[in-house]
C-alpha angles and dihedrals in degrees: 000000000000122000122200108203117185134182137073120349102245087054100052090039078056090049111048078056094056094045100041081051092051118118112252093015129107116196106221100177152004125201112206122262105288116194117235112242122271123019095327125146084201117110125188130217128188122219122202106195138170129214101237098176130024115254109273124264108277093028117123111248123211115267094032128103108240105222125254 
């Protein structure tokens, strides 16, 4: 899968941490921070990442509609 993240630099920096610590995910790549066009403070990373574990029973799955 590919993840686009995009804010501040500090945040996405934050970020790719929380989600390359994340339970059933491997991190298989990282771009470097790209701007966002214009005067923007914004940056963008990409994020390649593989499932590694179903979700886990109980869990909702995608596709499915979770009851009320």
């Amino acid at each position: 899968m590919k993840i686009r993240l995009t804010g501040l630099p500090a945040e996405v920096e934050s970020a790719v941490a929380v989600i390359g610590a994340l339970p059933g995910f491997d991190v298989t790549g990282i771009s470097g921070p790209h701007p966002n066009r214009g005067l923007s403070r914004l940056v963008r990373v990409y994020l390649d990442i593989r499932l590694i574990s179903p979700p886990a029973s109980g869990q909702p799955q995608p596709g499915k509609e979770i009851p009320a």
